[in-house]
Structure formats: C-alpha cells, structure tokens
ZAMARGU-4260 file (C-alpha; in steps of 0.2 Angstrom, whole numbers, plus 5000, padded with zeros to 4 digits):
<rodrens>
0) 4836/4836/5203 | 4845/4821/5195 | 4829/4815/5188 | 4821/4831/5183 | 4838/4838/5173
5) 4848/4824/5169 | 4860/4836/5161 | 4863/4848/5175 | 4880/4851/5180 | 4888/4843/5197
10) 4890/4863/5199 | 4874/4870/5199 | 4865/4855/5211 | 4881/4859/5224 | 4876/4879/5223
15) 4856/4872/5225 | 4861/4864/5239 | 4870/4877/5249 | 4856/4890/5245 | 4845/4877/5251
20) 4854/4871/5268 | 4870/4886/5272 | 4873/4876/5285 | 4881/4863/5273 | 4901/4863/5272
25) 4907/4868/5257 | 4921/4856/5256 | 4907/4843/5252 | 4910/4848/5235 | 4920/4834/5230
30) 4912/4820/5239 | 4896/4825/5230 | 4905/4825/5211 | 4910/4807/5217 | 4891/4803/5221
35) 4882/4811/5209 | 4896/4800/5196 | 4892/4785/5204 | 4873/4788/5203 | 4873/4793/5185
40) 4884/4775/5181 | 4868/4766/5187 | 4853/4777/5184 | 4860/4790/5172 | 4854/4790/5154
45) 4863/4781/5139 | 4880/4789/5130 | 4885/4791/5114 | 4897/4780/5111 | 4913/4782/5098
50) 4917/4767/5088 | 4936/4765/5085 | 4940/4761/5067 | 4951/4752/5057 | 4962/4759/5046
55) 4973/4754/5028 | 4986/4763/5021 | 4982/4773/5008 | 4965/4774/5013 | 4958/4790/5020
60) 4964/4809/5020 | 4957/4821/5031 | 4955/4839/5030 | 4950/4857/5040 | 4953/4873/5046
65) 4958/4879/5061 | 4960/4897/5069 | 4976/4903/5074 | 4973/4920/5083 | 4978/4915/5100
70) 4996/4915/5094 | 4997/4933/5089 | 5008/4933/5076 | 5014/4948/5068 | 5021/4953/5050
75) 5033/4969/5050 | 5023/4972/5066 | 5005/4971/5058 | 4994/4957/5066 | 4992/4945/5056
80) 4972/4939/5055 | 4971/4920/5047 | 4970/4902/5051 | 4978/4886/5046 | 4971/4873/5031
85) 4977/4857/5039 | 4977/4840/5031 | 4984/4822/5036 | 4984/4803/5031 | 4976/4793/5044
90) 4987/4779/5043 | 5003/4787/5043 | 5001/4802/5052 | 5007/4816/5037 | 5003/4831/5040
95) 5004/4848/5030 | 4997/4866/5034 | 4995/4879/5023 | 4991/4899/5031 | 4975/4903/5025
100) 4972/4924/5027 | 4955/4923/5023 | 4940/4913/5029 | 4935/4895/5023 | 4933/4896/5006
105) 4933/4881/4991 | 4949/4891/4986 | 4957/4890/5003 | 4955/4872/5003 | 4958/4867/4985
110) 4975/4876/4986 | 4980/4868/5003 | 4973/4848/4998 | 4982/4851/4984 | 5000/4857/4990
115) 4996/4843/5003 | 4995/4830/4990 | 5009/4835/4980 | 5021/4835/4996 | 5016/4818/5000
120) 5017/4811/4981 | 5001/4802/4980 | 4982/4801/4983 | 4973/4793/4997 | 4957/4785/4989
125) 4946/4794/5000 | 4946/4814/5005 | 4936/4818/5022 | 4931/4836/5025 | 4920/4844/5036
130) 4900/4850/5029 | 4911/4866/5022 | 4898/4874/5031 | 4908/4888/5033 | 4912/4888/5013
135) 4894/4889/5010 | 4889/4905/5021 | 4881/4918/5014 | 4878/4910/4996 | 4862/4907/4987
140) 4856/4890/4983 | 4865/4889/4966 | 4883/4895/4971 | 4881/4880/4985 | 4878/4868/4972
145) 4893/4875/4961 | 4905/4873/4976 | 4899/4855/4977 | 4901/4850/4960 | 4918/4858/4959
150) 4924/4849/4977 | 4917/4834/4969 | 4927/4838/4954 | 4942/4841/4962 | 4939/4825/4970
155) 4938/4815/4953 | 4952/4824/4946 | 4963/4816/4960 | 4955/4802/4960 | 4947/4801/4978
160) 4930/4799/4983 | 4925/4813/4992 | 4915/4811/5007 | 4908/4824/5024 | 4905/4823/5042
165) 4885/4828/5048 | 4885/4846/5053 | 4888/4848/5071 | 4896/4831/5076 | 4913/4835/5079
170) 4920/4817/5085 | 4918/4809/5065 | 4932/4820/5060 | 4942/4816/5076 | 4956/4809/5067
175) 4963/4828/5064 | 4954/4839/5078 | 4962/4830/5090 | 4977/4834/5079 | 4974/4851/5076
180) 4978/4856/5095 | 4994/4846/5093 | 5002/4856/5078 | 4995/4871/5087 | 5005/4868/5102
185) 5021/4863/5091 | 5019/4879/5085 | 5018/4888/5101 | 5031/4879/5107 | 5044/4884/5090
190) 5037/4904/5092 | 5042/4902/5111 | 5059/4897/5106 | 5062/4907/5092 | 5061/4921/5105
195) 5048/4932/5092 | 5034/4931/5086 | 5036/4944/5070 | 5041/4939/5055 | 5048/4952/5039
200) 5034/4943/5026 | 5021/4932/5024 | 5035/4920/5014 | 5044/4921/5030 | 5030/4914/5042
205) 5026/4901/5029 | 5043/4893/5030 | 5041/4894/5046 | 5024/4884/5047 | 5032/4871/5035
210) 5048/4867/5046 | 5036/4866/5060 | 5026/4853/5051 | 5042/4844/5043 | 5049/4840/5061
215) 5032/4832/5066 | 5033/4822/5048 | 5053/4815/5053 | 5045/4807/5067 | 5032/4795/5056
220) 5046/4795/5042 | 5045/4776/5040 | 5026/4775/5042 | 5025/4788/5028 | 5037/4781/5017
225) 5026/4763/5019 | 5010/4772/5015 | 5017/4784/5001 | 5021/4767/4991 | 5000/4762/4992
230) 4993/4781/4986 | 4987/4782/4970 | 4997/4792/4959 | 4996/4809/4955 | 4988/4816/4938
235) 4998/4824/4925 | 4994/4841/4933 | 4986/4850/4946 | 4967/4857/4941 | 4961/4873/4947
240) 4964/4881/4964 | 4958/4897/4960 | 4938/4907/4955 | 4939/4916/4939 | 4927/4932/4934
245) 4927/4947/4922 | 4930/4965/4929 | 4928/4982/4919 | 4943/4993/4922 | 4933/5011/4927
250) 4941/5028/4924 | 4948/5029/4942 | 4959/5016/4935 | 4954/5002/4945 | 4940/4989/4948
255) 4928/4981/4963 | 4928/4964/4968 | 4923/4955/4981 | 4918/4971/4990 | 4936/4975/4990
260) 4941/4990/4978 | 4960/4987/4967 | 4969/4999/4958 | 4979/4996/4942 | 4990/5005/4928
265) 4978/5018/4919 | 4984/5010/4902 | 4969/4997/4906 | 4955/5007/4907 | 4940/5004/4898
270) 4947/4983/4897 | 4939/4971/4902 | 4950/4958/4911 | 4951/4940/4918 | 4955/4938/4937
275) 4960/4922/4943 | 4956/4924/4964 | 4968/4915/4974 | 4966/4915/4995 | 4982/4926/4994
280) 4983/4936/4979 | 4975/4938/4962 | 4981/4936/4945 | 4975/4948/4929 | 4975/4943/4911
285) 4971/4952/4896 | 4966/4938/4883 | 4977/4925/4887 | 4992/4937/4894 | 4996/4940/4912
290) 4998/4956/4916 | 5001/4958/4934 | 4998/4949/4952 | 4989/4960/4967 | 4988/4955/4984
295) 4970/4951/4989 | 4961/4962/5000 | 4947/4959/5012 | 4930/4967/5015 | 4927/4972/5033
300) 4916/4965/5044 | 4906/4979/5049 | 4902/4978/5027 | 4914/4991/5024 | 4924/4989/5009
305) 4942/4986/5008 | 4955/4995/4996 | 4971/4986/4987 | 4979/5004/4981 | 4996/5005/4975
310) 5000/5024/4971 | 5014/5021/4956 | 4997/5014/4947 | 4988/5034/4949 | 5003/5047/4952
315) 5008/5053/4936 | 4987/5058/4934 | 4990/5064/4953 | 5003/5077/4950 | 4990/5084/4934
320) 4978/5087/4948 | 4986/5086/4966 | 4971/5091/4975 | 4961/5076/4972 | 4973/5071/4986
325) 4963/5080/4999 | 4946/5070/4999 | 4951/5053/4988 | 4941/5040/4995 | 4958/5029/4998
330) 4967/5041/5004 | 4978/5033/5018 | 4978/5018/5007 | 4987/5027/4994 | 5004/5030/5004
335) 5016/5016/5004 | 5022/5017/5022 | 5017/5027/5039 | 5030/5040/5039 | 5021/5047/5022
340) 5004/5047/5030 | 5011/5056/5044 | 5020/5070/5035 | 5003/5072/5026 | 4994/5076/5041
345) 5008/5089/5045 | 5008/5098/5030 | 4990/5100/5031 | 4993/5106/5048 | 5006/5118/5044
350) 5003/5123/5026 | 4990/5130/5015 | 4979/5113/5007 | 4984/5117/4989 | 5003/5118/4993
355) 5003/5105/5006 | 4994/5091/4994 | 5007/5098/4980 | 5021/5093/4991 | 5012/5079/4996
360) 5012/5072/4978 | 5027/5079/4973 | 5036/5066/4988 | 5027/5052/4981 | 5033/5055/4963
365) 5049/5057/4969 | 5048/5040/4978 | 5040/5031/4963 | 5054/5040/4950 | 5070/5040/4959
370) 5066/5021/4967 | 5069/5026/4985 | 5053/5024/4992 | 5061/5015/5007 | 5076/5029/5010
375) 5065/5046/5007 | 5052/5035/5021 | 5067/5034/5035 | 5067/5054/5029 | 5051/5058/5032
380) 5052/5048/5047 | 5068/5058/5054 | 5056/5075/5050 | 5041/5069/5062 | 5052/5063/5075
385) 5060/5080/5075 | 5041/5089/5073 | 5049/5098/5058 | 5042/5097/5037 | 5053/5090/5026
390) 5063/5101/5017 | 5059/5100/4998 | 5073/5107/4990 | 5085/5098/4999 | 5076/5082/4995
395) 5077/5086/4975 | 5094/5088/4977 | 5096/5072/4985 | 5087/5062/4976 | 5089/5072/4957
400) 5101/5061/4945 | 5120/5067/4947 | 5125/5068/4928 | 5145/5068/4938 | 5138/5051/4942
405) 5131/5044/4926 | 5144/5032/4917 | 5154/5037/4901 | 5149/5027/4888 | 5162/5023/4873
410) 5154/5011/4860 | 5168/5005/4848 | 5162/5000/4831 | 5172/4985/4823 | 5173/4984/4801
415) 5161/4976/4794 | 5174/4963/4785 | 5176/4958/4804 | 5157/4946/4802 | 5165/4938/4786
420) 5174/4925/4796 | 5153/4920/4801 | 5154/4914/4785 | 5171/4906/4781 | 5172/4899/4800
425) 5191/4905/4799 | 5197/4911/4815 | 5200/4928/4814
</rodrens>
C-alpha cells in the first residue's frame, strides 16, 4: 500500500488492515505509525526541504492578512466581521497590525504597510507580500495590471523593491505566518484578561490591537532600536492609501458604489463628486472641498447590496411625504437605533399606516431637531418593554424648547470714542 500511495495516511492503511484481518488488535496502532515512519526514512520519496536564510538589518519587510473570526469580537454588541493587515521586519522582529473590516484589497494593505512604516521611522529595502491573489479576485485583466503598477508604485515611492511569494507555497512567507498565530494567541490571551470581548467603537478595539502589538514590540526594543538606525528614510509624505472615482448624486439624494447604496444631504443632488475609498470610511469632495466622511458599507455575499443611510440626510423631505416610509427600499436602515425600528413595527400594528408612518417620522424629526436621538431611543425602548406606543404629546412636551429656559441676553453697547485709544495706544 506504501508503494502503490505513497502519500496515504498511517490512518487509512491501520483502518485497511483491520477490515482486512478483525482479528488484529487495535492497540497496534502506534507500533504501526513507528514502522510505517521508519519505512518511509529508507524507501519513502524525497521532501521538500526549507532552506534557512540569512538575514541583515534593514533588509526585508513582510506582509499579509490574517482572519480574526475565531475570536468573536463584538462592537456595542454587533459581531464584528474583519481580519488583521499584519507586517514585520525580519531582523528585528517589529510588528504592527492594522483591523481591516473588508477583504484583501490594494487599499487595505497600502494603509496598513504604510501606518507600519511610519510607526517604525524607516523603510526596509525590500517589501515581501503574498501573490495578492486575494486583492486580484474578481477583476478583469486591466484592473490586475492597475493594482500592480500601483503596488509597484507604492514600492518606489518608499523606496523598497517589491517582491511576491508563488501562489500556493506558503513556507516562503514563513517569516510572518508562523508569526501571525503568535499575535493571534497574544490577542486571545489579552481578550481573556480583559474579561470582555465587546468594545464601545471600532477606535476602541484598535487601541486595543495597538497595546497588544506594542507589548510584543517592548520585548525586541533593542533589536528594533539597532535596525531602525539602518532603514532608509522616510519620504516627505505618505502617497496614496486610498481609490478615487466620480459618482452622480440621484434625486433620492444618494449615490451607488461598490454595490453598496450611500445617502447624502439633498443640497448635492444633481453634483457630481470625488470619493476617496478608504478600507473603513470614504471621503467626498466637491472640487477640491471636503464635504463630509461616511462609513464604508459592504455588499453581501449572496450579491445583495448593502445600504449606508443616515436619516437627518432625507427627513425634512420625509415629513413632506411620510408615507414613503412604508415601502422605502432602506427602510430598517433609515432608523438610527433598534428601539425606533421596533416602535415602528408597533404602530403599524396598532395604528392605521398613514398615521402610524406620521408618528413614525414625526419621532425621527424630533430626534434629528431636538439633538436627542440617544434619550427619545431609551424612551421608545421603556414603551416596547412595557407593550405600550409612545405617547406623542407627551414627547413634544418633553422635548419642545422651554422659552423659561432660554437665556436672557443683555448686549451692552460701548461709545464709539471708546475704539479712539486703537489709534492713540493710550490706555483707556
């Protein structure tokens, strides 16, 4: 059996041999792993071997991805889908992370290798990745050789020559794989000890990533501190972590990218703005003025598209026309917290449609123009706990501005003469 499959497993030849002979002892199992080892030392085929390298300081940096669902972390209670852009200096042994929400992009690592280089003050003269197969997916033959020439770009800009493993041979970037379950089980270790694994934000979690990293990094302090003195130095500036395109604000007051839908203010219909796409967020300009910052959205993997909605952007054409709550396509993406989606579906329940999406809108309006979005939600959450709707008029009164409350006022006018000592520079 040996001979005929050289690659079957010890396993599968002990199971053959019980089937074969059930007289057999199964406690032969581990004399036969002993034998059929022994056998393949002298008849078995030829290995692959690894060749160990030497390595300068200053020399090569590393980089990849790594997925991070095993450790379940949570933001205000929402699993957190996303995976960690890891780089490190061979020599030394830096490290830095970066949380990566989406998937393996050019933007994911261009941000990270970036942060990475600043945080160690220097360049290594050569960058290693992975094929960026990932990065590649899905993408016809001329975006692929756009992504090169801008990772090649990047390369230059920081002076390193950029260089790949071959697809599918895992051991030639073993200098951070091997590294990759390490920081993982650091981080494990920290969540275990931090007694939570939910965190308020997303800013929360990545300080959280970097003290994890930073601790690793006290313990090669001197060896970093030797190879930091042998990188090359940094350029002036960083170049560009980010793709950039054109979108068409439509008349629903928002635009598609990406498969992913984004409102904005109404005031930007018919514009035509400049997006700078970011792994996290996305930056819109109109000319050379930035307007605002959105949180990126994903597309779903069963093609579905995704929906960045923010409800101030709409409601004051919402409340023209509150029944366009009742089949608007983003719907449950237009309210800000559960406890609004969840008083929605009682007022359907319990109230005629027109009057229910009235009340509806008139509570996100009244969270959008009184600024208490986050009190009127503990409200609404108090109403479905007790199976009750909320009670409007008491909510007006709540949250309608107390003129006993607005400040008095008194602007006292000075004589003109008073600005002559401007002029003078007499005291007055």
């Amino acid at each position: 059996m040996l001979q005929a499959a050289p690659g079957v497993r010890v396993v599968a030849i002990f199971e053959e041999m019980l089937r074969r002979h059930p007289d057999l002892d199964a406690g032969i199992r581990r004399t036969l792993e002993r034998r059929i080892r022994a056998w393949r030392a002298i008849h078995g085929p030829e290995q692959e071997v690894i060749f160990r390298q030497v390595h300068e300081p200053g020399r090569l940096g590393l980089s990849d991805f790594t997925e991070m669902k095993d450790e379940e972390v949570t933001v205000a209670g929402v699993p957190l889908d996303h995976r960690l852009y890891h780089f490190r200096l061979m020599w030394s042994g830096f490290e830095h992370a970066h949380v990566i929400l989406g998937g393996e992009s050019y933007v994911a690592l261009a941000e990270g290798l970036q942060n990475a280089l600043w945080a160690v003050g220097g360049a290594p003269t050569e960058h290693r990745s992975d094929s960026l197969s990932a990065a590649f997916r899905n993408l016809d033959a001329d975006a692929r050789q756009d992504l090169t020439l801008r990772y090649d770009a990047l390369c230059e800009h920081y002076g390193m020559t950029p260089t790949r493993n071959n697809r599918g041979v895992a051991h030639e970037n073993g200098g951070i794989e091997s590294p990759h379950g390490h920081l993982k089980a650091a981080i494990k270790d920290a969540l275990l000890m931090r007694g939570s694994r939910d965190f308020d934000d997303l800013a929360s979690y990545r300080h959280f990533i970097d003290e994890v990293v930073s601790r690793k990094n006290r313990r090669n302090g001197p060896r970093i501190d030797a190879e930091r003195a042998v990188l090359q130095p940094l350029p002036g500036a960083r170049t560009s972590d980010y793709e950039e395109t054109i979108v068409t604000v439509t008349s629903s007051s928002s635009f598609t990218l990406r498969k992913v839908f984004y409102t904005v203010p109404s005031r930007l219909i018919g514009h035509r703005l400049r997006v700078r796409l970011y792994d996290d967020r996305l930056d819109l300009f109109i000319g050379g003025t930035h307007l605002m910052t959105l949180q990126r959205g994903r597309s779903f993997n069963n093609g579905a598209h995704g929906h960045v909605v923010d409800y101030r952007h709409v409601i004051h054409s919402l409340r023209r026309k509150p029944m366009a709550l009742l089949k608007l396509v983003y719907r449950d993406q237009l309210f800000p917290r559960e406890p609004y989606r969840q008083i929605f579906d009682r007022l359907i329940a319990a109230l005629p449609e027109r009057i229910a999406c009235r009340h509806m809108v008139e509570l996100l309006a009244m969270a959008h123009e009184r600024a208490c979005e986050a009190e009127l939600a503990d409200l609404l959450a108090a109403d479905v706990a007790a199976d009750r709707l909320p009670d409007m008029d008491a909510l007006r009164t709540r949250f309608a501005p107390d003129p006993a409350a607005l400040p008095d006022v008194v602007v006292e006018l000075v004589p003109l003469t008073t600005y002559d000592v401007l002029l003078t520079g007499e005291a007055a």
